[in-house]
C-alpha positions in Angstrom: 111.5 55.7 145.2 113.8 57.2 142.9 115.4 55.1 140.3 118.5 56.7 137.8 118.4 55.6 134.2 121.0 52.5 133.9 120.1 50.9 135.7 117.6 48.9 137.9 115.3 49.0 140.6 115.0 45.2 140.7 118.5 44.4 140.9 119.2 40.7 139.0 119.3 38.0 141.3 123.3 37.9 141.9 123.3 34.1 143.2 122.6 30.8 142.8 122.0 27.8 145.1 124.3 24.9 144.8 123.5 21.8 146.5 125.0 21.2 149.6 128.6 21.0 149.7 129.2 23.2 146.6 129.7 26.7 146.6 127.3 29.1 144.8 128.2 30.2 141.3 129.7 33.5 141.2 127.3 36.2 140.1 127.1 38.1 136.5 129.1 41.1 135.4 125.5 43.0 135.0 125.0 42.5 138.9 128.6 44.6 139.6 127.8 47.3 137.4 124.1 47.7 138.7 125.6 48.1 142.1 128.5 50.0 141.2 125.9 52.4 139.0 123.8 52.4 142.1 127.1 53.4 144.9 128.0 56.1 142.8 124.8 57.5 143.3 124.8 57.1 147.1 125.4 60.6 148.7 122.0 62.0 146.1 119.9 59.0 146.5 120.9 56.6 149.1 117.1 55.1 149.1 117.5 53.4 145.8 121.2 52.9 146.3 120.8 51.1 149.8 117.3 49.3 149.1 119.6 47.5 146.0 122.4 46.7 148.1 120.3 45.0 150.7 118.2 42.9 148.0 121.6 41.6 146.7 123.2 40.9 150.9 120.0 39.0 151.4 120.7 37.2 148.4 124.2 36.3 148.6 122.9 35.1 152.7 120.2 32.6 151.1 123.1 30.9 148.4 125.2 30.3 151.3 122.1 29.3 153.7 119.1 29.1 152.5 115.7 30.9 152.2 115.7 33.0 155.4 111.8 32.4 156.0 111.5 31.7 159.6 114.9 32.2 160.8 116.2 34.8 163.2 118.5 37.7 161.7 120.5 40.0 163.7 121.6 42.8 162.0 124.4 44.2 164.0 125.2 48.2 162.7 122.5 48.1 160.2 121.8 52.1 160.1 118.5 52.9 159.1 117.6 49.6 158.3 117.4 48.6 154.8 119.3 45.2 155.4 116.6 44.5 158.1 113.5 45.5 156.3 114.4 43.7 153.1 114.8 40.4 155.8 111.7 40.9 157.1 110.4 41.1 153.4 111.7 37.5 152.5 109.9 35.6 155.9 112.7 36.6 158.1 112.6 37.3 162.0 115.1 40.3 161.8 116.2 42.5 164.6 118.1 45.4 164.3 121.2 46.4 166.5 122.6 50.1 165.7 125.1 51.6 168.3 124.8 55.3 166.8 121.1 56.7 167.4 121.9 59.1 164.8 122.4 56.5 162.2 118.7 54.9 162.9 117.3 58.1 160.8 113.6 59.0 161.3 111.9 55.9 160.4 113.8 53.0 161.6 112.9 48.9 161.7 109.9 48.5 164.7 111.7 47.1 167.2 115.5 48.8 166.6 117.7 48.9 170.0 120.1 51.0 170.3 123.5 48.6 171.5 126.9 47.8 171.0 128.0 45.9 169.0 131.0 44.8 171.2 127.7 44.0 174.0 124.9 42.9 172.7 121.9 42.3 174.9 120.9 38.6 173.7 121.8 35.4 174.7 123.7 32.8 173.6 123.2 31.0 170.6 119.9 33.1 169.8 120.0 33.7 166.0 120.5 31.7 163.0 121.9 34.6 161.1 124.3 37.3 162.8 124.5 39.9 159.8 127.4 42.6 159.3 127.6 45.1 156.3 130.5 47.1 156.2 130.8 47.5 160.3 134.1 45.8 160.7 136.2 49.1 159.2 134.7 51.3 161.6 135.1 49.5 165.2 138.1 49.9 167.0 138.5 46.2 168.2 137.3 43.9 164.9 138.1 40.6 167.0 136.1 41.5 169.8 133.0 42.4 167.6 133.3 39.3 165.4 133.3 37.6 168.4 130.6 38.8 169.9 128.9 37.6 166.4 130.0 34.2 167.2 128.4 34.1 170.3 125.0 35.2 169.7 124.8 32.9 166.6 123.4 29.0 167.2 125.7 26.1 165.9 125.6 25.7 162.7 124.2 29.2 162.3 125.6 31.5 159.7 127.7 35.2 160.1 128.3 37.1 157.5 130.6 39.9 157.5 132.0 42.1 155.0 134.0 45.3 155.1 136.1 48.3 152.9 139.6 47.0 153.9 142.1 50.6 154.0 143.6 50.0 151.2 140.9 49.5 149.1 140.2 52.1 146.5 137.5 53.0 148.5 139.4 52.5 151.8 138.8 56.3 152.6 135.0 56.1 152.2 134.1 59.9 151.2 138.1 60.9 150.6 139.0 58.0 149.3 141.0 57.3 147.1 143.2 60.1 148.0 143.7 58.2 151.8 146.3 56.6 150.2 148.6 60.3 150.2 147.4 60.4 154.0 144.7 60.6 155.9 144.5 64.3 157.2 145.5 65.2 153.9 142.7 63.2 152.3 140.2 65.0 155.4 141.6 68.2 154.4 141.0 68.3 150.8 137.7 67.1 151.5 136.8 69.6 153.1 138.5 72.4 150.8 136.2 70.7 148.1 133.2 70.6 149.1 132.7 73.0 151.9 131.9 70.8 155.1 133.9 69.1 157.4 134.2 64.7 156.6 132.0 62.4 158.4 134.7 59.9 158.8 137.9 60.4 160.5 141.2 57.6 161.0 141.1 56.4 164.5 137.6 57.6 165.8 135.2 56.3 163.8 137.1 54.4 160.8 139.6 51.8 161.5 142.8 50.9 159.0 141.2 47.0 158.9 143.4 45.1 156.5 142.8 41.7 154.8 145.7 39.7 155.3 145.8 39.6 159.7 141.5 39.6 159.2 141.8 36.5 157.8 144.4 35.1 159.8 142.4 35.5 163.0 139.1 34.1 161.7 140.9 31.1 160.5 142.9 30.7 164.3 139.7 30.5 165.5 138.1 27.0 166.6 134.7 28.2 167.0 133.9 28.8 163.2 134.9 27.7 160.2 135.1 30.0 157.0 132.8 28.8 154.3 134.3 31.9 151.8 136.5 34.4 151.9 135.8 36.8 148.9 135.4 40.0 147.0 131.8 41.2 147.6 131.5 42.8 144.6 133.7 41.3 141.9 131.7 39.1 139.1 134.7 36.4 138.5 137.6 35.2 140.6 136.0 36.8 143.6 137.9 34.0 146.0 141.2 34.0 144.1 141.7 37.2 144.0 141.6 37.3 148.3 144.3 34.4 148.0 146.7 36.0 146.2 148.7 38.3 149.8 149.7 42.1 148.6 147.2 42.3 145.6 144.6 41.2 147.5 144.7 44.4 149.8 144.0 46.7 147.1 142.2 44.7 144.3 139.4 42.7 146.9 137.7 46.3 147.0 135.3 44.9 149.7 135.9 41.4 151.7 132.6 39.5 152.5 133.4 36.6 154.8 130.5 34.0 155.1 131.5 32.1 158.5 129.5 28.9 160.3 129.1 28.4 163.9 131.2 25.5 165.0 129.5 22.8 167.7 131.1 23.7 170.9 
């Protein structure tokens, strides 16, 4: 693997546990600028960039639940696989769920099916972790997919979600931030600068998904209650700054929401 000076291929363990009933201590300020070194490296070496992303999700899933040895992940639009790999590499039972064959690469996780995330084929109840990482921006119906999380996960099971609200900075993905002048002007001058036409495009495969009605229906809901609702990235204030309405939509960057199964 590939790893840029700056910073590191073992990324710093972003978490602590807390004993039950407390929340986990909010990570260091060396974590955010590891990862944010490491994302603006993504399009020239996505390995290292994507293998450190998935050590810190699987760490941020174990402070909210616990080692993941012996438990069943689903990983529910994990591409090629990193999130599900680095499960497997902690004791994990992971399966991975990717709607877009394309996205699977050349080597994906043994056992990857090829489903929808709006259908998936499991049962009820099934896993102890349903896993999302940055899926919800790019589905057309969020409320249907989350639910579909809530279904295959047991009670008392955890979800975790996160996503690139719009108006994040990086709302736009690869023409952001100039989405906020437009979308088809943000596509076009992508493509004027670099030559090729953007992978992303508003209303086909990325969604304008804002914070503010996310929340509101995850919290309507009687099936799950919301352990934290935070910036995924941020090193301080990570849940104040998604309580404060307006700011919140363009300072959160990226919202991870760490849900539990309700009892039926």
């Amino acid at each position: 693997m590939r790893v840029r000076r700056g910073w590191s291929r073992s990324s710093p363990r972003p978490y602590r546990g807390a004993p039950q009933g407390q929340r986990p201590k909010d990570p260091s300020l060396r974590r955010s600028l590891t990862l944010f070194r490491a994302f603006l490296h993504e399009q020239d070496d996505p390995d290292a960039c994507y293998s450190l992303l998935a050590r810190d999700a699987v760490d941020q899933v174990e402070a909210y639940g616990g080692p993941v040895v012996g438990r069943t992940v689903v990983d529910v639009g994990g591409g090629s696989g990193y999130f599900t790999e680095e499960f497997r590499r902690r004791g994990a039972r992971a399966h991975l769920f990717e709607p877009d064959v394309r996205e699977l690469g050349e080597k994906p996780p043994d056992g990857a099916v090829v489903a929808d995330g709006y259908l998936l084929p499991l049962y009820d109840g099934v896993a102890d972790v349903a896993f999302s990482s940055n899926v919800l921006e790019h589905v057309a119906d969020p409320q249907t997919f989350l639910s579909e999380l809530v279904r295959v996960t047991r009670p008392g099971g955890l979800i975790y979600v996160s996503f690139t609200n719009w108006l994040s900075p990086w709302g736009g993905h690869e023409w952001a931030p100039w989405h906020y002048f437009g979308a088809e002007w943000a596509r076009a001058r992508y493509r004027r600068r670099t030559g090729k036409p953007a992978k992303h495009t508003l209303g086909e495969n990325l969604f304008a998904v804002h914070i503010g009605p996310t929340l509101r229906q995850v919290r309507a809901r009687d099936d799950v209650m919301v352990v934290s609702a935070r910036s995924r990235y941020w090193p301080f204030l990570a849940e104040t700054v998604v309580k404060a309405p307006g700011i919140r939509e363009v300072a959160t960057w990226n919202l991870l929401l760490v849900l539990r199964r309700c009892p039926p």
